[in-house]
C-alpha positions as CSV (number, residue, x, y, z in Angstrom):
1,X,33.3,-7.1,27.7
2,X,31.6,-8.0,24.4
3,X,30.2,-5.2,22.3
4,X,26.6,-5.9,23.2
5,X,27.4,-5.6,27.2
6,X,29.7,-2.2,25.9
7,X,26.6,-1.3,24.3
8,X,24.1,-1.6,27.6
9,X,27.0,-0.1,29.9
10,X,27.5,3.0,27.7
11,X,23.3,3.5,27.7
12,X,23.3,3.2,31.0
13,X,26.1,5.7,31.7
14,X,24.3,8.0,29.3
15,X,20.8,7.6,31.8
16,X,22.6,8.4,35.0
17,X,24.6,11.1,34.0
18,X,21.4,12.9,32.5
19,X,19.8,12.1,36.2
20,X,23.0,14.2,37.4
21,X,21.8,16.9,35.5
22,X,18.2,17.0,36.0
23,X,19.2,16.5,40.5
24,X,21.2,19.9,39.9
25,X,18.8,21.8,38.7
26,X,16.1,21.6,41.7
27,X,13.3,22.4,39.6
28,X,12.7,18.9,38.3
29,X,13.8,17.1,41.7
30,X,10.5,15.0,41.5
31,X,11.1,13.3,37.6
32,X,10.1,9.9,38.3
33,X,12.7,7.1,37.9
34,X,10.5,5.4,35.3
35,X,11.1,8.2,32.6
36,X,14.6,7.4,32.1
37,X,13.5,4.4,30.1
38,X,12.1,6.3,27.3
39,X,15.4,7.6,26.1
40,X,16.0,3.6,25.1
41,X,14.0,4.6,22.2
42,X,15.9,7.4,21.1
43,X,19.2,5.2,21.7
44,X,17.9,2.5,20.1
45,X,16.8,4.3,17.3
46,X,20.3,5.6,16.2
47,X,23.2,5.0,18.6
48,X,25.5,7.5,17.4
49,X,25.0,8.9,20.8
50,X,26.7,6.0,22.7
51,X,30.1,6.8,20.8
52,X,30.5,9.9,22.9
53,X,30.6,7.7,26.3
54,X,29.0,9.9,28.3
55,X,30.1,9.2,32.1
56,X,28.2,7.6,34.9
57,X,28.0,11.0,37.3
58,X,26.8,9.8,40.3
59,X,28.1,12.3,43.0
60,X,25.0,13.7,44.9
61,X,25.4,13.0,48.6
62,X,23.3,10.3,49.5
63,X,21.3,11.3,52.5
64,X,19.6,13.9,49.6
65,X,15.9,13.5,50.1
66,X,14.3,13.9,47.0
67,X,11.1,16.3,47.5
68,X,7.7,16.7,45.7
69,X,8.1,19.3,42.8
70,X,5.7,20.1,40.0
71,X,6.1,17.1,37.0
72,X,7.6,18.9,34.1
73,X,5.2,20.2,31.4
74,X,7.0,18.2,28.8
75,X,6.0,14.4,28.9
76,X,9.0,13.1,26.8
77,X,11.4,15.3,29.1
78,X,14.2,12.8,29.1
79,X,13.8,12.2,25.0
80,X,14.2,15.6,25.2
81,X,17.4,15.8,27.2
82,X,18.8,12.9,24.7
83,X,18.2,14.7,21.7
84,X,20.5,17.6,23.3
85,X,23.4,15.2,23.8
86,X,23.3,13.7,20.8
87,X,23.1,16.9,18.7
88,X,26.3,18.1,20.8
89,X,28.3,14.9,20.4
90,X,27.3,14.8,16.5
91,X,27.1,18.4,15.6
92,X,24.0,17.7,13.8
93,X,22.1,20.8,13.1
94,X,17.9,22.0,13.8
95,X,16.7,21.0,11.2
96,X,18.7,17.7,10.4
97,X,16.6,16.9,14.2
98,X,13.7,18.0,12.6
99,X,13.0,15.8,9.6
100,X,15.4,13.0,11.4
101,X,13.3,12.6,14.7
102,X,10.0,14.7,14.0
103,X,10.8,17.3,16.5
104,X,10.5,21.1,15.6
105,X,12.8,23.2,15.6
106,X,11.6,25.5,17.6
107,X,11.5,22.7,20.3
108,X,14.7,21.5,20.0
109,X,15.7,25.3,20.6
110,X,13.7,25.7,23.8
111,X,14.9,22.4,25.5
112,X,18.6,23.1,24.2
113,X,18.4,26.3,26.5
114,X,16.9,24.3,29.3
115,X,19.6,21.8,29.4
116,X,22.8,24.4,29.1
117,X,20.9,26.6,31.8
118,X,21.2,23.1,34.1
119,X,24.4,22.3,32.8
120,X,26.1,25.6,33.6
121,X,24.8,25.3,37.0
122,X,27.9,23.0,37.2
123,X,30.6,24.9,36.2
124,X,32.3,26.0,39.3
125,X,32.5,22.1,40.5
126,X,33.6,20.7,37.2
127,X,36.3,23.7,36.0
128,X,38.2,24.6,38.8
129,X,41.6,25.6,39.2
130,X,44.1,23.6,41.2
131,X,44.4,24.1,44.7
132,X,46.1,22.2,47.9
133,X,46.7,18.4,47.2
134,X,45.4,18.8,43.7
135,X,47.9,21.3,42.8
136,X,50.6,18.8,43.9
137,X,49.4,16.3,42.4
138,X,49.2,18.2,38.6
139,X,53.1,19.5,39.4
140,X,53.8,16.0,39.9
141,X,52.0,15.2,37.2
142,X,53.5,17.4,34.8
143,X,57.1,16.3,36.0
144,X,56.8,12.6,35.8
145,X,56.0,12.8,31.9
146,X,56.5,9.4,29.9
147,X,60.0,10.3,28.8
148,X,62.8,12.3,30.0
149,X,63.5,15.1,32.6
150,X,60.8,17.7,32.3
151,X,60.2,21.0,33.5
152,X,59.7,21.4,37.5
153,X,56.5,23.3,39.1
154,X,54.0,23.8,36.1
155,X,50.1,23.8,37.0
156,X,48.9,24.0,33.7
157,X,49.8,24.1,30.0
158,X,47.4,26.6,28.1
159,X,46.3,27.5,24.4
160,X,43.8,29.0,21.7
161,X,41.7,27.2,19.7
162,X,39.2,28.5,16.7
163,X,35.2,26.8,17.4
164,X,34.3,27.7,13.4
165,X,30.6,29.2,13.6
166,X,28.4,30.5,11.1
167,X,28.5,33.9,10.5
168,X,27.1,35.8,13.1
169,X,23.8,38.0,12.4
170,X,25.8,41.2,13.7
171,X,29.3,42.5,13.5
172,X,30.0,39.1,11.3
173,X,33.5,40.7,9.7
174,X,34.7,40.8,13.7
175,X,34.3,37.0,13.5
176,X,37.0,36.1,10.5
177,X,39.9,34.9,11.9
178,X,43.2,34.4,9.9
179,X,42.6,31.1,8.2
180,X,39.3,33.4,6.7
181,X,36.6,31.8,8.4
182,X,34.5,33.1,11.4
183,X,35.0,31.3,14.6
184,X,34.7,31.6,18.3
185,X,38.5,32.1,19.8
186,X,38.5,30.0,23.0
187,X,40.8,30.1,25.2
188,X,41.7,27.0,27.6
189,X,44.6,25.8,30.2
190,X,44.0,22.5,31.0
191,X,46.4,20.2,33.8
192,X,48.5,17.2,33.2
193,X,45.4,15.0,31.9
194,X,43.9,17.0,29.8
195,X,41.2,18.8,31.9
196,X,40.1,22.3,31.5
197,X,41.2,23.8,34.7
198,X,40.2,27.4,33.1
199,X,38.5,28.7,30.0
200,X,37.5,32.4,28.5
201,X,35.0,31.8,26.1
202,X,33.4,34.5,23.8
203,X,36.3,36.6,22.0
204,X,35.7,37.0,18.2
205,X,37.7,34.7,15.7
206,X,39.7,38.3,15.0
207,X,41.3,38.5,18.5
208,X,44.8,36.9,19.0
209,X,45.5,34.7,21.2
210,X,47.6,37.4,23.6
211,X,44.8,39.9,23.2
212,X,42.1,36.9,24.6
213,X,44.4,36.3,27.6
214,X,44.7,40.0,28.5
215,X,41.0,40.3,28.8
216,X,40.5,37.1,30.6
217,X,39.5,37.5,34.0
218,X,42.7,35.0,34.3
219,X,44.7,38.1,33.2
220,X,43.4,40.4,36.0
221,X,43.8,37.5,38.6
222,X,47.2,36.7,37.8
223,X,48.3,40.5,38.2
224,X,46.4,41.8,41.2
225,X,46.7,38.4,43.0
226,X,49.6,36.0,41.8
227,X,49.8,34.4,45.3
228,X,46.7,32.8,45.1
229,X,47.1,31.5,41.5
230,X,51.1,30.9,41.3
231,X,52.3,30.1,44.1
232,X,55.8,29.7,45.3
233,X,57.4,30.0,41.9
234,X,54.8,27.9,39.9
235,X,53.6,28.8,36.4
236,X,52.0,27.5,32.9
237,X,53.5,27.0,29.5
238,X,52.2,28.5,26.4
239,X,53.3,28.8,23.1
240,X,54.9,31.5,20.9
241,X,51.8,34.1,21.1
242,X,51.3,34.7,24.5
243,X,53.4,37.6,26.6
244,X,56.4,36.0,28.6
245,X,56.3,36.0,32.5
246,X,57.8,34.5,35.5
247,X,53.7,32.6,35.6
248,X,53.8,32.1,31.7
249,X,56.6,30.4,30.3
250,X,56.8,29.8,26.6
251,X,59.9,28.9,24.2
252,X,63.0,30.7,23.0
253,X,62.1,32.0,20.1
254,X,63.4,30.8,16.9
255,X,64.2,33.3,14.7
256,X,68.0,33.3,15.5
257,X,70.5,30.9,16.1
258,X,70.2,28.9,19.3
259,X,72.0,27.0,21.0
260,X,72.2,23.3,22.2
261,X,70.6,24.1,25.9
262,X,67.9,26.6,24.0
263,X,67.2,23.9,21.8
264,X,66.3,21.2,24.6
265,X,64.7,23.9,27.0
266,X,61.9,24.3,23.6
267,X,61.7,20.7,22.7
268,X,60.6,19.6,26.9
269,X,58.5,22.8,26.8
270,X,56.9,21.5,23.6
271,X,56.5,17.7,24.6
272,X,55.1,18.6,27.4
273,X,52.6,21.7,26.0
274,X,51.1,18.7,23.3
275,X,48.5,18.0,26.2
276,X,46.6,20.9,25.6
277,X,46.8,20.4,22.4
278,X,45.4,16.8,22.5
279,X,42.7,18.2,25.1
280,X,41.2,20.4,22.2
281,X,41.3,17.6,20.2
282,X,39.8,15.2,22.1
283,X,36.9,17.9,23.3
284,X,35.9,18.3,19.2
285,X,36.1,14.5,18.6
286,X,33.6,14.0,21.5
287,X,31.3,16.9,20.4
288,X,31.5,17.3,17.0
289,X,29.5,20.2,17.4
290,X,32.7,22.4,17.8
291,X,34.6,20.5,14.9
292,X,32.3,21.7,12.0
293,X,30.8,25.1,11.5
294,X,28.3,25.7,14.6
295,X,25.5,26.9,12.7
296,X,23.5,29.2,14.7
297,X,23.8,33.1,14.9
298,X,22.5,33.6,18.5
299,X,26.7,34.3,20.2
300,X,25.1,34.2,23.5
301,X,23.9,30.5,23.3
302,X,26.8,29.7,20.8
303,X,29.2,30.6,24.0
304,X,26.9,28.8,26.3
305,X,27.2,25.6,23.6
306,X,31.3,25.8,24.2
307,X,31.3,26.4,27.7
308,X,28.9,23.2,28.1
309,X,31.0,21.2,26.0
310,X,33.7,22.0,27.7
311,X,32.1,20.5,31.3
312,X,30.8,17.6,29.7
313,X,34.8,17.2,28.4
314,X,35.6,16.9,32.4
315,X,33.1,14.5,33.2
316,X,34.5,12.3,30.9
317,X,38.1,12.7,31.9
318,X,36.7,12.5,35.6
319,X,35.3,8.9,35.0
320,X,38.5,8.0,33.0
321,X,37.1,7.9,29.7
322,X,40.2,8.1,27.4
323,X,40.7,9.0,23.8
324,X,42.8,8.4,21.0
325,X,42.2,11.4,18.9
326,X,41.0,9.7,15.1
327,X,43.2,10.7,12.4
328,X,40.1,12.4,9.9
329,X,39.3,14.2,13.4
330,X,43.1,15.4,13.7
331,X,43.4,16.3,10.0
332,X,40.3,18.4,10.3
333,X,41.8,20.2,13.6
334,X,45.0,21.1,12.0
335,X,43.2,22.5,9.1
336,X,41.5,24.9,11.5
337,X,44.4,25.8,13.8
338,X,47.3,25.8,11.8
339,X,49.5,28.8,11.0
340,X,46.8,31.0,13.4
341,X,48.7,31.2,16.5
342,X,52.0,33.3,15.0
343,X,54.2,35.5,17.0
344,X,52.4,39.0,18.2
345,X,53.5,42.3,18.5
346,X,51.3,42.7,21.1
347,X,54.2,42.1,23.7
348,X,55.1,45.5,23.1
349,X,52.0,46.8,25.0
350,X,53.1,45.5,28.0
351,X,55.2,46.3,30.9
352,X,58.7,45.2,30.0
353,X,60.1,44.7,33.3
354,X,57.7,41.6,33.5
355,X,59.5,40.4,30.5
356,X,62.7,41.0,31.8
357,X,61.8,39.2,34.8
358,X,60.0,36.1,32.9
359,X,63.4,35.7,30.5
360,X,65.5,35.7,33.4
361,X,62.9,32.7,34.6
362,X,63.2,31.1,31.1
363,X,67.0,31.2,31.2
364,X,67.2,29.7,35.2
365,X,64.9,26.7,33.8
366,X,67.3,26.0,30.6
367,X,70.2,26.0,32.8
368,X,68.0,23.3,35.2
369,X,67.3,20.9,32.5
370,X,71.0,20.9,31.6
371,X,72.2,19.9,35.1
């Protein structure tokens, strides 16, 4: 495929997956086909927006009968929607749009809310947690890694990363995290390719990453119903700052001598923990608009912002759209998260027989590797 046919493939993915959106909210069922050529302009006019690859989301049934609804007030609707995208997949800010594309500010404010109202609409299709043949198929996943035995029965591999935000109108000091900048603390396990399965969005950049999980409604789930989200000895790997437990699994910590088996148990649990690491990644090198400081002070629609991008991430790791994470874009990300996530006394708030029972886990898989 030359770049000119890439080019017309990726604006037409962008047009059909904005008709997904627009068919899940039922208010503007009625938007006539014909609009969906004015956002040519918009992608004609700068085409930063095709970088993103935006899937072709074509999943409405097809017996859906399309009925009459009022015409939206807006007549360049589907510019509209565009200019949402393309601020999200290049982080540009209000009033960059403003002078760039003669929209006002206070207009690209009102249809951002429109589009992350429709948007969220989607979340319980897009991030959902594993279940039946899916769940099999993410063990299996998980296990059959590139190289080398790996661990048996993991669903999911999670992590913390920092969304850097401008500092927040109210309670801004709650926002600094320990790299001294304010940020969002987001919270995300994600399966053997890299989609969000579950994320907890809205904890101040100040919260570690142990204290985030415990208010999760993960957390609650986990305790009061492990059954349902566990089952039959499964679990998900973290690293050094979460709380160990026979559904958590994270590495033998380093700060004394271990041995050969400890050594290999932490370097397949690491190897295989790097997807969730690379999911973060790719998610801010598709929408910039978490990779630099989000500048807007509203948390509410900041949260909503992350929680879209997030979806958006799954679309395009539902239509196959694979990265390989830029090294500026990976530079940038390990400026941001490095030396955050450090071990946490916050282990010693919790019930210690869940500990006990989570090493005894931790040492039954070391001694599984070695066999």
């Amino acid at each position: 495929m030359d770049l000119q046919q890439q080019g017309r493939h990726q604006k037409n993915a962008v047009l059909f997956f904005i008709l997904q959106i627009i068919i899940a909210n039922k208010r503007y069922q009625n938007i006539q086909m014909q609009r969906i050529f004015d956002i040519y302009y918009l992608l004609t006019f700068n085409n930063t927006i095709t970088n993103a690859t935006i899937p072709i989301i074509i999943s409405s049934p097809p017996y859906t009968r399309m009925q009459r609804q009022p015409r939206p007030k807006t007549d360049g609707f589907w510019t509209d929607i565009a200019i949402v995208i393309w601020r999200l997949a290049n982080g540009a800010g209000i009033q960059v749009l403003e002078q760039t594309l003669g929209v006002s500010q206070g207009s690209v404010g009102n249809f951002t809310d429109r589009f992350l109202e429709a948007l969220l609409d989607l979340e319980r299709r897009r991030i959902t947690w594993p279940q039946g043949s899916r769940l099999v198929n993410v063990i299996q996943g998980f296990e059959h890694g590139e190289t080398g035995r790996k661990l048996p029965n993991v669903i999911g591999a999670m992590d913390g990363s920092h969304i850097p935000i401008h500092a927040p109108s109210k309670n801004g000091a709650r926002y600094v995290n320990r790299k001294n900048f304010h940020s969002i603390n987001l919270l995300g396990i994600v399966d053997h390719q890299e989609r969000f399965t579950y994320i907890h969005v809205g904890e101040a950049g100040s919260v570690h990453d142990a204290r985030v999980f415990h208010r999760s409604s993960l957390y609650n789930e986990f305790s009061l119903h492990p059954e349902q989200w566990v089952p039959g000895g499964t679990y998900i790997i973290a690293d050094a700052a979460y709380p160990l437990r026979t559904y958590l699994i994270k590495a033998f910590p380093d700060y004394y001598m271990l041995d050969h088996r400890e050594k290999h148990f932490n370097k397949v649990l690491s190897s295989m923990r790097m997807v969730v690491e690379r999911a973060f990644g790719h998610l801010k090198e598709r929408w910039r608009i978490l990779l630099k400081e989000l500048y807007c002070t509203d948390i509410e629609r900041i949260n909503k912002i992350i929680f879209a991008c997030c979806i958006l991430h799954n679309f395009c790791i539902d239509m196959n759209d694979l990265l390989s994470l830029e090294d500026d874009i990976n530079r940038e990300i390990e400026e941001i998260e490095e030396d955050i996530d450090i071990y946490s006394e916050f282990e010693a708030e919790n019930d210690g027989r869940e500990e006990i029972a989570g090493t005894q886990k931790r040492e039954y898989l070391a001694d599984l590797l070695m066999q």
